[in-house]
C-alpha positions in Angstrom: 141.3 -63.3 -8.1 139.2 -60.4 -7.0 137.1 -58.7 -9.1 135.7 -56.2 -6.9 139.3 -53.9 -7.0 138.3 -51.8 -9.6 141.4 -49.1 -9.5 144.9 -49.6 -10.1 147.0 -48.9 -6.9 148.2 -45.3 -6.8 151.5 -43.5 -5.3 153.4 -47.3 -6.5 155.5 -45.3 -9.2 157.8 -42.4 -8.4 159.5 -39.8 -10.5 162.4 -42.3 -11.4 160.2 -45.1 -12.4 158.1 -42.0 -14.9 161.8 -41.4 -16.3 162.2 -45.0 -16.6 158.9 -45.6 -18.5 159.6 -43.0 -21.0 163.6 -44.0 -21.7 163.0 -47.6 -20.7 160.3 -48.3 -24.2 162.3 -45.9 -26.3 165.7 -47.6 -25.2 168.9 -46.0 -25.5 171.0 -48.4 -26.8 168.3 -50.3 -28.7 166.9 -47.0 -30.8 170.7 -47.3 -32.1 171.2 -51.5 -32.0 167.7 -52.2 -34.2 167.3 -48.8 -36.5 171.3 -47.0 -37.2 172.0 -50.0 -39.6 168.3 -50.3 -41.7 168.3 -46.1 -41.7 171.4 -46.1 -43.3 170.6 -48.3 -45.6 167.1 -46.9 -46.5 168.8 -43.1 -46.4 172.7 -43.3 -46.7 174.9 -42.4 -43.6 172.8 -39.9 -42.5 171.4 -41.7 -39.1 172.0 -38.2 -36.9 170.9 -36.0 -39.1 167.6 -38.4 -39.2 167.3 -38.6 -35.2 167.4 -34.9 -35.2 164.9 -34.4 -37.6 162.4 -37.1 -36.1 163.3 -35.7 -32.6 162.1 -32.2 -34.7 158.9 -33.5 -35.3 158.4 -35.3 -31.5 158.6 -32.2 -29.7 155.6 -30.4 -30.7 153.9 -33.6 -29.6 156.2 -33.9 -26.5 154.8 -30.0 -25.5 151.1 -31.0 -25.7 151.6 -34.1 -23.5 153.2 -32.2 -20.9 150.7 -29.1 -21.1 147.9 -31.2 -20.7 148.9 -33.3 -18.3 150.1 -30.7 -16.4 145.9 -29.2 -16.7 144.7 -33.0 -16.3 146.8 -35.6 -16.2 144.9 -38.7 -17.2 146.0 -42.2 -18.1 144.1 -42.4 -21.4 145.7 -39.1 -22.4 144.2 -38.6 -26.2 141.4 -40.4 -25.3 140.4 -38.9 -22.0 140.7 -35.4 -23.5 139.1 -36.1 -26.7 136.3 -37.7 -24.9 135.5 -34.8 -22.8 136.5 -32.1 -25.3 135.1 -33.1 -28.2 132.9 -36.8 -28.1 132.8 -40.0 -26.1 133.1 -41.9 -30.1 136.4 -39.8 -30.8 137.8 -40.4 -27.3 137.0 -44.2 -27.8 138.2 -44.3 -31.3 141.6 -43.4 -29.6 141.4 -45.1 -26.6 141.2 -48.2 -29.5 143.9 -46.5 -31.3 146.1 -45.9 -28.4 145.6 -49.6 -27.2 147.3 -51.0 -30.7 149.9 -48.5 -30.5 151.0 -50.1 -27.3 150.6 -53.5 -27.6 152.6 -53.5 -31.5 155.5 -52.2 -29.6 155.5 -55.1 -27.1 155.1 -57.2 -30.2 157.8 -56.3 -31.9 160.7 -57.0 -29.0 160.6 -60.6 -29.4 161.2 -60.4 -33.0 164.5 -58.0 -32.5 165.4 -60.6 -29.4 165.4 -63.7 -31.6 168.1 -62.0 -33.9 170.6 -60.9 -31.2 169.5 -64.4 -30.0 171.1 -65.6 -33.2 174.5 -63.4 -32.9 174.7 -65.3 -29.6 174.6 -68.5 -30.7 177.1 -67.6 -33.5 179.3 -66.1 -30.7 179.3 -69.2 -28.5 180.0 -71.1 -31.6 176.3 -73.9 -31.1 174.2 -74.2 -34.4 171.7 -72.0 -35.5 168.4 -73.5 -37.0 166.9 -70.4 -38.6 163.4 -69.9 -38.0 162.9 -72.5 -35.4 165.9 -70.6 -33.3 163.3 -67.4 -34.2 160.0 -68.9 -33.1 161.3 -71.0 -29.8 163.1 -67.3 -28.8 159.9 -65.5 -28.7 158.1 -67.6 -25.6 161.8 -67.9 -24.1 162.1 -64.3 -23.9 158.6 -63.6 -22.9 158.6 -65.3 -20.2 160.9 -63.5 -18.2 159.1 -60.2 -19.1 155.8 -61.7 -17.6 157.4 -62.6 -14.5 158.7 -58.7 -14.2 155.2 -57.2 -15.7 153.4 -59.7 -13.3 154.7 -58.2 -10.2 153.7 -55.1 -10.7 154.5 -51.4 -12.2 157.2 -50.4 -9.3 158.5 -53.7 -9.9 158.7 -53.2 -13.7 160.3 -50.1 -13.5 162.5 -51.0 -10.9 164.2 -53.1 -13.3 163.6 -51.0 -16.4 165.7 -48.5 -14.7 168.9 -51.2 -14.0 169.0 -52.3 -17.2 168.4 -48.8 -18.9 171.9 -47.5 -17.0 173.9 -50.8 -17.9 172.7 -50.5 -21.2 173.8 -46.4 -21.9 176.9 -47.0 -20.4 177.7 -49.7 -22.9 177.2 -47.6 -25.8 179.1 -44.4 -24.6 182.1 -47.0 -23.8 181.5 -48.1 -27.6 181.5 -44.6 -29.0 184.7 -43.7 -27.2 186.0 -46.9 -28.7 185.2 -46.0 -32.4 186.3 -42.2 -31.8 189.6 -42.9 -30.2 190.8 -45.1 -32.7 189.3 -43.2 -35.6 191.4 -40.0 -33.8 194.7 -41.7 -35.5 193.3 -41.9 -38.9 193.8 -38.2 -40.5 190.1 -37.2 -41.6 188.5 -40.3 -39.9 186.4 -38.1 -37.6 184.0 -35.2 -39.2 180.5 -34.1 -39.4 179.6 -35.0 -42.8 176.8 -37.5 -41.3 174.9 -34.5 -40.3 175.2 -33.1 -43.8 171.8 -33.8 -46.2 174.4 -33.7 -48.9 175.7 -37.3 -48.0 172.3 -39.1 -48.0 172.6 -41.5 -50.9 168.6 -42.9 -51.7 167.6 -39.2 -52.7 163.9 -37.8 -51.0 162.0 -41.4 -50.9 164.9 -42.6 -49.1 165.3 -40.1 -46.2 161.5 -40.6 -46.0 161.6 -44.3 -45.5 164.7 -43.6 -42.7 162.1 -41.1 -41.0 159.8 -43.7 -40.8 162.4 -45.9 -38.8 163.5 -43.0 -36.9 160.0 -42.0 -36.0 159.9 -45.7 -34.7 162.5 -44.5 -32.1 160.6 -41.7 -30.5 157.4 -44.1 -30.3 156.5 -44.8 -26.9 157.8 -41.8 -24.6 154.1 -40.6 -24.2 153.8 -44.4 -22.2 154.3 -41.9 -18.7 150.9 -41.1 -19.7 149.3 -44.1 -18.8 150.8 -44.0 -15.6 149.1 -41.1 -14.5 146.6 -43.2 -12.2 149.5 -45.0 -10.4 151.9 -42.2 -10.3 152.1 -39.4 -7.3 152.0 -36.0 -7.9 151.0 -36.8 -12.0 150.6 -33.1 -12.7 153.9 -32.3 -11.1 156.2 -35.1 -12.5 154.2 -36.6 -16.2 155.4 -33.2 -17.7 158.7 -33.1 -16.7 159.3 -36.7 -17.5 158.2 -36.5 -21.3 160.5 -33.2 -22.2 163.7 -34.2 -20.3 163.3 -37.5 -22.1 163.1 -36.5 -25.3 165.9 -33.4 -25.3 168.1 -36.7 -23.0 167.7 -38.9 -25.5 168.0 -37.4 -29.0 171.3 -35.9 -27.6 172.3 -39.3 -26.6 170.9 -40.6 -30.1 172.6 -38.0 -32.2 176.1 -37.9 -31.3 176.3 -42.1 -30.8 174.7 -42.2 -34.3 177.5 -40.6 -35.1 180.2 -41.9 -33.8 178.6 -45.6 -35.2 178.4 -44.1 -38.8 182.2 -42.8 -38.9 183.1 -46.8 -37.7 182.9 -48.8 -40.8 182.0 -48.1 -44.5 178.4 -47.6 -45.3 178.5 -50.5 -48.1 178.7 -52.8 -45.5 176.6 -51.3 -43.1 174.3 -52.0 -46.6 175.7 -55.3 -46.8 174.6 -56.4 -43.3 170.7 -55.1 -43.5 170.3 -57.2 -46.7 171.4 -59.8 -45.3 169.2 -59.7 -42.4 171.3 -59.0 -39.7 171.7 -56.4 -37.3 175.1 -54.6 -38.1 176.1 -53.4 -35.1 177.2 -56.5 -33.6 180.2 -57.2 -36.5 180.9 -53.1 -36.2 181.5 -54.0 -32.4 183.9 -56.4 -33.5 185.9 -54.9 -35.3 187.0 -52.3 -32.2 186.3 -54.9 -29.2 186.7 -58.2 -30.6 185.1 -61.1 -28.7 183.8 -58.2 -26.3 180.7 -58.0 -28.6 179.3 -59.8 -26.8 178.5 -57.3 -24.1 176.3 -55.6 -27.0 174.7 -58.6 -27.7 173.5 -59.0 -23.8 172.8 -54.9 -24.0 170.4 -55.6 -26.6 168.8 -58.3 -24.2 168.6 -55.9 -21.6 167.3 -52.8 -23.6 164.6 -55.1 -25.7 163.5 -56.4 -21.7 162.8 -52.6 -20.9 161.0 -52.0 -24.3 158.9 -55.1 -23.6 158.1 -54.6 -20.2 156.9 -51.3 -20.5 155.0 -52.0 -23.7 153.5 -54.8 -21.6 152.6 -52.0 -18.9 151.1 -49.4 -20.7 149.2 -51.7 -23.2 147.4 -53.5 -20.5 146.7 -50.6 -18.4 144.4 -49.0 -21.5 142.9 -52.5 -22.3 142.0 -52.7 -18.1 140.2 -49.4 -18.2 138.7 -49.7 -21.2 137.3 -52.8 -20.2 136.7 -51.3 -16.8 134.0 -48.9 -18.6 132.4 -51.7 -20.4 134.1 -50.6 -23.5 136.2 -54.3 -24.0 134.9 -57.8 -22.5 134.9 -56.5 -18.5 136.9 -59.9 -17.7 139.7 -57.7 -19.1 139.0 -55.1 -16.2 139.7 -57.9 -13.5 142.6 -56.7 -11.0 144.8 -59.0 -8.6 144.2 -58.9 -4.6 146.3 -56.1 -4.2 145.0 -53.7 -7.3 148.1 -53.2 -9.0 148.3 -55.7 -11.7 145.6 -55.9 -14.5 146.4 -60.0 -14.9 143.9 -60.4 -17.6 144.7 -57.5 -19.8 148.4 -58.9 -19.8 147.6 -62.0 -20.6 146.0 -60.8 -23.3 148.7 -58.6 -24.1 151.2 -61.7 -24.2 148.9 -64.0 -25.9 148.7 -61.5 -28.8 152.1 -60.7 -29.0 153.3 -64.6 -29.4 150.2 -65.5 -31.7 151.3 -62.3 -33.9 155.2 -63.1 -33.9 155.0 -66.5 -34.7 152.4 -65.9 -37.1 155.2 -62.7 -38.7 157.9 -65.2 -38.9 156.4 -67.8 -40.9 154.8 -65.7 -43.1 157.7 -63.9 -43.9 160.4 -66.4 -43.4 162.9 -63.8 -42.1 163.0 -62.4 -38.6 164.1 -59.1 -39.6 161.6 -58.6 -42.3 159.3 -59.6 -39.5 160.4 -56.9 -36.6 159.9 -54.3 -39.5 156.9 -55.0 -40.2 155.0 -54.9 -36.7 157.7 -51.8 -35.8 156.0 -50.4 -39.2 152.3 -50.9 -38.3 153.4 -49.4 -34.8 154.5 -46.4 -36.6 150.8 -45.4 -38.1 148.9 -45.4 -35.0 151.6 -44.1 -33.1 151.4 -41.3 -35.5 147.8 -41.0 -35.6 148.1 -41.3 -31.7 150.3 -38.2 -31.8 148.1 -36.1 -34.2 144.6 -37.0 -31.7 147.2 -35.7 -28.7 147.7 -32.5 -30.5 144.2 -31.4 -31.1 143.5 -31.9 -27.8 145.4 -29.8 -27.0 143.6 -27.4 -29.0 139.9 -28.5 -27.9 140.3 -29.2 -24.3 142.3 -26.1 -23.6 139.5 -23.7 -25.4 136.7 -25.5 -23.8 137.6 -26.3 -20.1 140.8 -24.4 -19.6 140.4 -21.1 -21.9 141.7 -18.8 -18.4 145.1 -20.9 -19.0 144.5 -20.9 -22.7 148.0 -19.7 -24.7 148.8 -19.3 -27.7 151.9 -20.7 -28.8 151.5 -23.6 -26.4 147.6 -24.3 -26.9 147.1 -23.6 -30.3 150.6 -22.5 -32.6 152.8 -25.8 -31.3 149.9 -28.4 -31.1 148.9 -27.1 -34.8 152.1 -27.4 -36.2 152.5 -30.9 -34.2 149.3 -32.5 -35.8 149.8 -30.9 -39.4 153.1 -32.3 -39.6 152.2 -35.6 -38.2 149.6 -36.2 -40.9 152.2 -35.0 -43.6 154.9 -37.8 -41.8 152.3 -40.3 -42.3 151.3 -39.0 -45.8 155.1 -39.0 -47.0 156.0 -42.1 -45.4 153.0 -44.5 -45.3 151.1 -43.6 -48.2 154.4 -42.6 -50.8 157.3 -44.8 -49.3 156.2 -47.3 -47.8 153.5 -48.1 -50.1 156.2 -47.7 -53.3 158.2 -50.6 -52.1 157.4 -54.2 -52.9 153.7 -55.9 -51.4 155.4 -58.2 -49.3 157.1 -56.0 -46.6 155.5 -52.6 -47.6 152.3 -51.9 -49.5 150.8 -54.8 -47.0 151.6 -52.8 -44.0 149.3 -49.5 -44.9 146.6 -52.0 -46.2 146.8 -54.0 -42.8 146.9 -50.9 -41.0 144.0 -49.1 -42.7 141.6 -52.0 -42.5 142.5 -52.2 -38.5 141.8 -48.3 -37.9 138.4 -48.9 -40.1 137.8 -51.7 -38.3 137.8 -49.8 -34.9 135.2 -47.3 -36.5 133.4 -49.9 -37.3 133.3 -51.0 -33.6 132.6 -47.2 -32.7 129.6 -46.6 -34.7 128.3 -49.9 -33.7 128.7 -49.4 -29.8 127.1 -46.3 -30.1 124.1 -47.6 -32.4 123.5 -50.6 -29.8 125.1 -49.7 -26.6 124.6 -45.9 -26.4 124.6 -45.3 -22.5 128.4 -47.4 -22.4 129.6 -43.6 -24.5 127.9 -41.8 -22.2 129.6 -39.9 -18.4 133.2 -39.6 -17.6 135.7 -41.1 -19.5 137.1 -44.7 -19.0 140.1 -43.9 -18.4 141.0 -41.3 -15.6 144.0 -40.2 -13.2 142.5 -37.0 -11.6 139.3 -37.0 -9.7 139.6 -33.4 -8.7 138.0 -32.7 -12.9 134.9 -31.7 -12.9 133.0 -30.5 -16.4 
């Protein structure tokens, strides 16, 4: 180990491997495998209308990453520009906030594995032991992902990309399946899932599908954190985070609709309370024993998910760490600069303490994956609504020549107020209105954590003042000048 490298290695990820981030941790197939069968349950068989709307509120968010990193890419995005255009404490307040985002969605793959784990198991006909099958699938799976993750980000996205083809391609083949035999049933196939007249849980329960369908738009901004390994960042970061998310909620929508027209929405019901994931018995019914290829999609798209979770966690950790803002063993590079090792293994360390931790607690490995994917969700959100004012702040003080005003001060506006009334609606009305166990604990956990960090703020600048002081830890461009 050599601790003198100090910078990631740069030019290692091209434009594909950007694409790959973004689609890789959203996942094509799994955005539909993990959340079409609890958002119809929490909202009635309304999943496309609730990608669409959630896609609705990602955009304005989408614009402000791409703006900005178009003016100055940087991979501590809110962070970096909330440092420089409005405090160091703000910009590490996020970089904290930013760091949790990342590493809860990493946390939460080997919760959604363990499940599909199970459907194998059933499919091969061998025995399932409940929670120990749970608990022994979480190192199994991460071990493969540390292997990827170990070798570095064009390694990592290398594979993301493989497995983010095979994965799509499955699901297309699926939707064809559902709409050509539907096409012989008179009435089978219409748009009534796009309707807001056929959601069945009233307001609370569309609120509590947002929630889940905000879950799937998590994680495009990850591009962001590539910025210092990526060539030509200003070029290709923007381009990257709008084609993914006009690609993928097209993608989203019109297979979220095809699943909702395959089988009755009781049993869609019937399935989530059961704790399973009801695609794999939908797939049965028009493949047969050919499930089986969504079962090993869902390995493949949860591997993407993790791995770039994986990446873009440890990459904040390494430059926080770097600026003396996290224990600096966490800033410690490989030889060849292009793999934090330290900041993944702390990465992987927490995500196996926390999941084994989620599944005896709750006794129920679904129960479990929603309620890290939950957490994810509020500083994800509050992640989003930092990324919008920046927009706002940095553009009016060290870009007001290219300041505009839709783009710089109309969209980000509209992005953050919205954000704040997601959270509002769906943390602190739905989520906390359900029962202790899987609800009201996850906005009490989450609210102590982000009090926690400003706890760690105020006391970093009380006793280490010079460590918020200069550029900010995390940078990609070092053509800025203030």
């Amino acid at each position: 180990m050599d601790g003198t490298v100090t910078r990631l290695k740069s030019g290692q990820i091209s434009p594909l491997g950007l694409a790959a981030l973004a689609i890789g941790i959203m996942s094509p197939a799994l955005g539909l495998f993990a959340l079409w069968g609890p958002m119809q349950a929490a909202a009635g068989p309304i999943s496309p209308l609730v990608f669409l709307g959630a896609a609705a509120l990602a955009l304005p968010t989408a614009i402000s990453y791409a703006v900005l990193n178009r003016e100055a890419p940087s991979a501590g995005a809110a962070s970096t520009w909330l440092w420089r255009a409005v405090s160091p404490s703000i910009g590490y307040l996020i970089g904290l906030t930013m760091t949790t985002y990342f590493v809860l969605a990493a946390l939460a793959q080997p919760l959604m594995f363990g499940l599909f784990f199970r459907d194998l198991l059933e499919f091969l006909g061998l025995p399932n032991f409940g929670l120990a099958t749970l608990i022994v699938a979480i190192p199994v799976f991460t071990l493969p992902v540390m292997w990827a993750a170990y070798r570095g980000a064009a390694a990592s996205t290398k594979v993301a990309v493989t497995l983010m083809t095979i994965e799509s391609a499955v699901v297309v083949l699926l939707s064809l399946t559902i709409l050509y035999v539907k096409s012989s049933v008179p009435g089978a196939i219409n748009f009534t899932p796009f309707l807001p007249s056929a959601a069945t849980r009233g307001f609370q329960g569309f609120w509590t599908a947002m929630l889940l369908g905000i879950l799937a738009y998590c994680g495009f901004d990850v591009v962001s954190t590539a910025a210092e390994e990526t060539h030509a960042p200003r070029e290709y970061l923007p381009k990257a985070i709008l084609l993914t998310i006009i690609g993928i909620t097209i993608f989203w929508a019109v297979n979220a609709w095809a699943f909702t027209l395959a089988i009755p929405h009781e049993k869609v019901v019937e399935y989530s309370s059961r704790g399973l994931t009801a695609v794999t018995p939908m797939a049965a019914q028009f493949w047969g024993r050919g499930n089986i290829f969504i079962i090993l999609t869902a390995f493949t798209g949860l591997f993407a998910v993790y791995i770039t979770g994986a990446l873009g966690s440890s990459r904040i950790i390494f430059a926080l760490a770097r600026h003396g803002l996290l224990p600096r063993r966490l800033a410690e590079l490989d030889r060849t600069g292009m793999v934090p090792t330290n900041a993944l293994h702390a990465v992987f360390g927490l995500v196996i303490i926390g999941d084994v931790a989620a599944v005896l607690i709750l006794r129920n490995g679904l129960d479990a994956f929603t309620w890290w994917a939950n957490a994810m969700v509020f500083f994800a959100t509050l992640t989003f609504a930092a990324v919008n004012l920046a927009n706002i702040f940095y553009f009016r003080r060290f870009a007001p020549a290219q300041f505009s005003l839709w783009p710089n001060l109309i969209v980000p506006l509209f992005g953050a107020i919205s954000t704040f009334y997601v959270m509002y609606e769906t943390f602190f009305v739905a989520l906390w209105n359900t029962d202790f166990r899987t609800g009201r604990s996850v906005v009490i956990f989450s609210v102590l954590v982000f009090l926690l960090f400003i706890l760690v703020v105020g006391l970093m600048a009380a006793i280490s003042p010079r460590r918020l002081q200069g550029e900010a830890p995390i940078e990609a461009d070092s053509k800025v000048t203030l």
